[in-house]
DRENMI-318961 format. One line per 5 residues: number of its first residue (from 1); their letters; for each residue x, y, z of C-alpha. Coordinates in steps of 0.05 Angstrom, whole numbers. Example, Ala and Ser with C-alpha at 12.3 -4.5 7.8 and 13.67 -1.06 7.14 Angstrom:
// DRENMI-318961
1) AS) 246/-90/156; 273/-21/143
//
This chain:
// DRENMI-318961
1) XXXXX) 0/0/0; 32/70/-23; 26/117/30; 42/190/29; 75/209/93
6) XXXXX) 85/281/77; 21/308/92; 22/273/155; 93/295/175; 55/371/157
11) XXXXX) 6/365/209; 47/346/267; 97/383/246; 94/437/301; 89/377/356
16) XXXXX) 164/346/320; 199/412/316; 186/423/393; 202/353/411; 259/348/367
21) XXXXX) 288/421/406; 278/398/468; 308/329/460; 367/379/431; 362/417/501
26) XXXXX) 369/349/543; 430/335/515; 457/399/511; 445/431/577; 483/382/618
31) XXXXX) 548/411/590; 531/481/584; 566/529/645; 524/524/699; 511/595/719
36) XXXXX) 490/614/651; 449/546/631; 382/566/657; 391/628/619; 410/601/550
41) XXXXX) 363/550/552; 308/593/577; 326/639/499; 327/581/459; 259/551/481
46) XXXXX) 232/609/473; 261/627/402; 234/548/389; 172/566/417; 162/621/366
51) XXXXX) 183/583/308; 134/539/327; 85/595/325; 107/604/250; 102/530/232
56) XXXXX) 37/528/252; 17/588/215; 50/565/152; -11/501/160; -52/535/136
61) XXXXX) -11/573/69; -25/529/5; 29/503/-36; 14/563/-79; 36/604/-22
66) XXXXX) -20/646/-22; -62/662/44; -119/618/54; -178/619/114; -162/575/171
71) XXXXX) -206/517/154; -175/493/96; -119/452/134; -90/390/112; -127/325/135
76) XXXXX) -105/291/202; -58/240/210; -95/175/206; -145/180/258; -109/200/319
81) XXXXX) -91/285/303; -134/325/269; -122/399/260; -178/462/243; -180/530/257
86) XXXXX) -195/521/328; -142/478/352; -86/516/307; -111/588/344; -112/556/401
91) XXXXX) -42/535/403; -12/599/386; -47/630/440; -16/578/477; 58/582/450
96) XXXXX) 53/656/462; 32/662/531; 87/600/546; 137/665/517; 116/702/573
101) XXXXX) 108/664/624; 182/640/607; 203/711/607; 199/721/684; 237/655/704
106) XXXXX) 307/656/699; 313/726/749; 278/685/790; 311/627/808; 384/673/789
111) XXXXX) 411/678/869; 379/600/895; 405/540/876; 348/525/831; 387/554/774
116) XXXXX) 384/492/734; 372/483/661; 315/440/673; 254/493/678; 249/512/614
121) XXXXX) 246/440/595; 196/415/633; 165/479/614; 172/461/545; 153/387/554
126) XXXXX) 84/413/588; 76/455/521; 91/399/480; 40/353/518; -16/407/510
131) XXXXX) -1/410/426; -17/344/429; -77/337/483; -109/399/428; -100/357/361
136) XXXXX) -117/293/391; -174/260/356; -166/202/389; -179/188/465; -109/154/462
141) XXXXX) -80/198/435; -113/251/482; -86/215/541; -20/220/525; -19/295/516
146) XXXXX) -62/297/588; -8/258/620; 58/292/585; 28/361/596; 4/345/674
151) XXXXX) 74/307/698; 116/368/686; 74/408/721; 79/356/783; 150/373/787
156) XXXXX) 155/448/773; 101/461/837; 154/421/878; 227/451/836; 238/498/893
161) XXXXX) 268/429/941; 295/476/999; 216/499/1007; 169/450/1045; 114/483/1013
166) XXXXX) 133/478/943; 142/401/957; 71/397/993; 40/435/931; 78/388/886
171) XXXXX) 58/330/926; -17/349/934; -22/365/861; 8/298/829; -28/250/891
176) XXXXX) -103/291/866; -77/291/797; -70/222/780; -139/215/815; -165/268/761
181) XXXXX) -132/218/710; -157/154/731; -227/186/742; -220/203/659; -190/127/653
186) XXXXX) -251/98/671; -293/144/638; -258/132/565; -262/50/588; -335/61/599
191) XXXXX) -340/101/520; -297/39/487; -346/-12/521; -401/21/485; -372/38/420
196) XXXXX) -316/-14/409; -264/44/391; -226/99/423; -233/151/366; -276/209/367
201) XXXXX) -313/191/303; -336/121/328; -347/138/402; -384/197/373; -430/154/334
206) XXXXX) -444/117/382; -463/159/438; -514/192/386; -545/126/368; -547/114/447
211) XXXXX) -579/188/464; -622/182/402; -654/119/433; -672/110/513; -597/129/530
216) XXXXX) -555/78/569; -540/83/649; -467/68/628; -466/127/580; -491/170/635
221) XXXXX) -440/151/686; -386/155/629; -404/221/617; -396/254/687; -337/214/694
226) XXXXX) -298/253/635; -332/323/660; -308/309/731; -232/294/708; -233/354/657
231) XXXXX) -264/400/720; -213/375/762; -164/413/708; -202/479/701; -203/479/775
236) XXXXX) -280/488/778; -318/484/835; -328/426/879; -251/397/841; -226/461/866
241) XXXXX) -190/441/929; -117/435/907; -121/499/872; -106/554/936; -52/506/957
246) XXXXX) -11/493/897; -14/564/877; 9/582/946; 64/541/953; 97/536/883
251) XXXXX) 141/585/857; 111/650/841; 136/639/761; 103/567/762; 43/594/786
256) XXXXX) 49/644/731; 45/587/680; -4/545/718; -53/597/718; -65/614/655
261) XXXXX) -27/564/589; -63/490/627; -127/526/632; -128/543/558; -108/475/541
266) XXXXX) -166/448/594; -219/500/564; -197/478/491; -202/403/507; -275/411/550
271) XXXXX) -299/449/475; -271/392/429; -313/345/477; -374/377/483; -382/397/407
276) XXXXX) -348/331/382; -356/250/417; -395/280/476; -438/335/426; -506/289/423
281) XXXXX) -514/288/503; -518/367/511; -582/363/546; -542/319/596; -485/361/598
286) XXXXX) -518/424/604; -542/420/678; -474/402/704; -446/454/673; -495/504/697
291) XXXXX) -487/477/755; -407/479/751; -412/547/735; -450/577/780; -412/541/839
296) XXXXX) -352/561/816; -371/631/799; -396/646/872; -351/599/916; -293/634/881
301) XXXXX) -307/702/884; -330/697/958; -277/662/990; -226/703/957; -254/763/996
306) XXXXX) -222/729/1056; -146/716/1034; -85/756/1056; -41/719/1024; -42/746/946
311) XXXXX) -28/676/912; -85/643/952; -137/707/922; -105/699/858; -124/621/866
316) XXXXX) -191/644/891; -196/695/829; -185/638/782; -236/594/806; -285/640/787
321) XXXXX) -270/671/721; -277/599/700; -345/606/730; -356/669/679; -319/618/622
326) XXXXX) -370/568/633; -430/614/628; -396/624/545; -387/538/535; -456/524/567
331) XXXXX) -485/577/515; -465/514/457; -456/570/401; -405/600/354; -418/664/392
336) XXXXX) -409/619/462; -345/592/446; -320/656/406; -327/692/479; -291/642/513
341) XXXXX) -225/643/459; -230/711/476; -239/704/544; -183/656/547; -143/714/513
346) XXXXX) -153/763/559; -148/732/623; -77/709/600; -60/775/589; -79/803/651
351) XXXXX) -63/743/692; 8/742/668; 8/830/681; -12/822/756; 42/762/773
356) XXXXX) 100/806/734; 79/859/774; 86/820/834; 157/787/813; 183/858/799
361) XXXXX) 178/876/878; 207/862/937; 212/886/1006; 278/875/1037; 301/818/986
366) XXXXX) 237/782/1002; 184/768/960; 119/803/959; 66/751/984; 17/789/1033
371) XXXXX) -38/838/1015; 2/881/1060; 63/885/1025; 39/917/968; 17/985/1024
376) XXXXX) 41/1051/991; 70/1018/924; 36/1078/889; 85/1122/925; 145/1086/920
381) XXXXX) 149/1060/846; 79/1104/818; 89/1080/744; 84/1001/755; 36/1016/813
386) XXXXX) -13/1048/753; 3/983/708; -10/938/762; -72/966/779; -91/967/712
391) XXXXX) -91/893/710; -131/891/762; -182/932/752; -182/892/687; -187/824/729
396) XXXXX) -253/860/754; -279/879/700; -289/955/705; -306/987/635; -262/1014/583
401) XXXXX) -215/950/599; -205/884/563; -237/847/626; -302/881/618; -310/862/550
406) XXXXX) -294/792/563; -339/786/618; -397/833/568; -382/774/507; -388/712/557
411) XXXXX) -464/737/594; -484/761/521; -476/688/497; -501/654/550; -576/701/546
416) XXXXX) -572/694/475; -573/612/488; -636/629/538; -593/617/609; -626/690/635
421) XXXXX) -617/663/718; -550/647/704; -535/710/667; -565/752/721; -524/719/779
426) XXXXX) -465/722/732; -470/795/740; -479/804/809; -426/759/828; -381/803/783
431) XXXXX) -400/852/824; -372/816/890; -312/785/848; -288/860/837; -285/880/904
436) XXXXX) -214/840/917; -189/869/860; -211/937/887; -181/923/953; -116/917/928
441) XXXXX) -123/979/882; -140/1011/946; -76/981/986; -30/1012/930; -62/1079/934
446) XXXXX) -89/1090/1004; -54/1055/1055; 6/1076/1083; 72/1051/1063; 101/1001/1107
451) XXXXX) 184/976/1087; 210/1008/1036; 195/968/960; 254/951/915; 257/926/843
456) XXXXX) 284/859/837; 319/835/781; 271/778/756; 284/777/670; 232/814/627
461) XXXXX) 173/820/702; 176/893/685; 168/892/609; 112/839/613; 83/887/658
466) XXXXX) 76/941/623; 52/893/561; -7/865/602; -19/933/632; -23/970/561
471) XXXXX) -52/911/526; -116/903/573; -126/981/565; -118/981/479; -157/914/474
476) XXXXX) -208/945/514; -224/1008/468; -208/964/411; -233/892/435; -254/877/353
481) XXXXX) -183/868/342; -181/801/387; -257/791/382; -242/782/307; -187/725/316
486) XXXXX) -237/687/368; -291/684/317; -241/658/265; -225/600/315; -301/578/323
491) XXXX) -312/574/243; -335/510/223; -344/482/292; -426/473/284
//
């Protein structure tokens, strides 16, 4: 049998190229000088993580070499990867906000003995798994991304080994973890029992002949068995628990990364489900996720009012702009998921602002970790104080800023799809969601300034800062710009 393997090489081709650096970087870094390693490395994954940005582009250019829409994207390979529009957005959002978060590292770990080469690999492996968890098409081969994008992440919560809480964090997220993955294990036996195949087509087929018919009790167990494991990754309310913890205790540039690139990868996998294999059971699906939302939406936003400690709130914060996603994927609709891509967008950006602003402070060479510390900042370093706050006041959604748009695209879905209650509550628990923010706008500007704040040398904290602090302000008076890409995404999903 003749078989073409170019077009097959095409499609992974972004997935190889990483791989094929970072197996470079293994062998590499071992000999590189040691003080400089984590540095070097740090540059070249991030120049591969770029090129990999422009691979992935060049998908979707003809052999012509003339610019074509997103959709029309070479076939997958066999039935295990398939690539559209939405997956190939979604990794570049990805790759991009993997830049950043890379940016802030190496200063980090520059005076501890935790300069090693190895965090931008693992970083990079985590990436790599995520490619692959997006362009799965196959529950096979969407286990292995799960698993090489979730066991790097085990290790970087735990990389700081002098710190017992970065090994509890570590510890607490891999014990919960492989729960989360065994949970999904038994979820995808339960789909293979009923449709004799692991690929989306024939499990998809399946479950529609099944939910077209009096439905199965094994179908229905199945299905909250995959939601459970994938809420367990968005860190949605009541799978929520490990989420203050590990945030707290990991280091600050880990948290960085754990807060926003997994949860795109999470949110992109939870849309390929619900609109592909798992698309026929919406009227089961569509109660836990209501439900899902709205728990998340309020239990986050009201037990962050309570924290001191500013990892724990950002935790807190997390918890519940997932809530707000969930209000866009429940809404089932190009204009649903087009509000979530540009959710997802957003919430990067200012996510990624608020942690650069909190790596480029210190009070007397420690880090800033209380609510506290960040007293009189306004008075001591006014410029990133103004960023800073932007980012937050983004983060809670207070008009012209990106945040509020994001927030106005999600509720404007989920009404158009008929969910007025949760729409309404939505709202209102905005309202209670923006008064942490506010609080620590207010500690900036109003309280009085405690030990004096220094800048600390942590890489590019200050230039990402002042990209998420611009970027949330231009994207809100121009949020058509992004709003524009997220609808390209969504083409051809329904």
């Amino acid at each position: 049998m003749d078989i073409n393997l170019l077009p097959q090489i095409m499609v992974t081709l972004p997935e190889i190229w990483l791989a094929s650096v970072l197996l470079l970087l293994v062998a590499v870094g071992p000999f590189l000088p040691t003080k400089h390693a984590l540095a070097i490395c740090t540059k070249l994954l991030q120049m591969s993580l770029l090129i990999t940005v422009g691979f992935i582009s060049w998908q979707a250019l003809p052999l012509g070499g003339e610019a074509t829409a997103w959709p029309r994207l070479p076939d997958g390979m066999g039935d295990f990867v398939r690539i559209n529009s939405f997956t190939q957005i979604l990794k570049v959002i990805i790759l991009l906000a993997s830049v950043a978060a890379l940016a802030i590292a190496p200063g980090f770990w520059l005076r501890g003995r935790d300069n090693r080469f190895e965090y931008p690999l693992l970083v990079g492996l985590s990436v790599l798994g995520m490619l692959i968890l997006i362009s799965s098409y196959d529950f096979l081969t969407l286990y292995i991304g799960l698993e090489l994008m979730s066991f790097p992440l085990y290790i970087l919560c735990a990389y700081k080994r002098d710190d017992a809480r970065s090994s509890e964090a570590g510890l607490k997220y891999f014990v919960l973890g492989a729960l989360a993955s065994g949970v999904l294990l038994y979820g995808v036996a339960l789909l293979y029992g009923l449709s004799g195949g692991t690929g989306y087509d024939q499990v998809g087929h399946a479950v529609m002949e099944l939910a077209a018919g009096h439905g199965h009790p094994v179908l229905a167990l199945a299905l909250v068995l995959v939601l459970c494991s994938m809420a367990f990754k968005l860190s949605a309310v009541p799978f929520h628990l490990w989420t203050p913890d590990v945030y707290s205790g990991a280091p600050t540039p880990v948290t960085a990364f754990l807060a926003t690139v997994p949860k795109m990868a999470a949110f992109a996998l939870l849309v390929i489900m619900l609109t592909g294999p798992l698309a026929a059971l919406v009227k089961s699906w569509s109660p836990i996720l209501w439900l899902l939302s709205l728990l998340s939406m309020g239990l986050g936003s009201l037990l962050a009012l309570r924290q001191k400690q500013l990892k724990r709130l950002l935790a807190y914060s997390s918890i519940a702009h997932v809530g707000f996603m969930l209000t866009a994927v429940l809404a089932n609709s190009p204009q649903g998921l087009a509000a979530v891509v540009f959710y997802l967008m957003i919430y990067a950006l200012m996510t990624l602002g608020v942690f650069a602003g909190l790596l480029s402070f210190q009070r007397q060479e420690r880090e800033v970790e209380q609510v506290s510390d960040l007293a009189g900042l306004s008075q001591q370093q006014p410029a990133q104080a103004a960023l800073l706050g932007l980012c937050l006041f983004s983060l809670a959604g207070v008009p012209p800023l990106a945040g509020f748009f994001a927030k106005f695209f999600a509720f404007q879905a989920t009404i158009a799809a008929g969910y007025f209650a949760l729409a309404i509550i939505g709202v209102l628990l905005s309202v209670v969601a923006a008064y942490y923010s506010l609080m620590l706008v207010k500690t900036m500007y109003f309280d009085p300034p405690g030990e004096p704040i220094t800048h600390r040398n942590v890489g590019s904290a200050k230039r990402l800062l002042w990209v998420g602090g611009v970027a949330t302000l231009l994207f809100g008076i121009l949020p058509t710009l992004l709003y524009t890409v997220a609808q390209r995404a969504v083409v051809g999903i329904f």
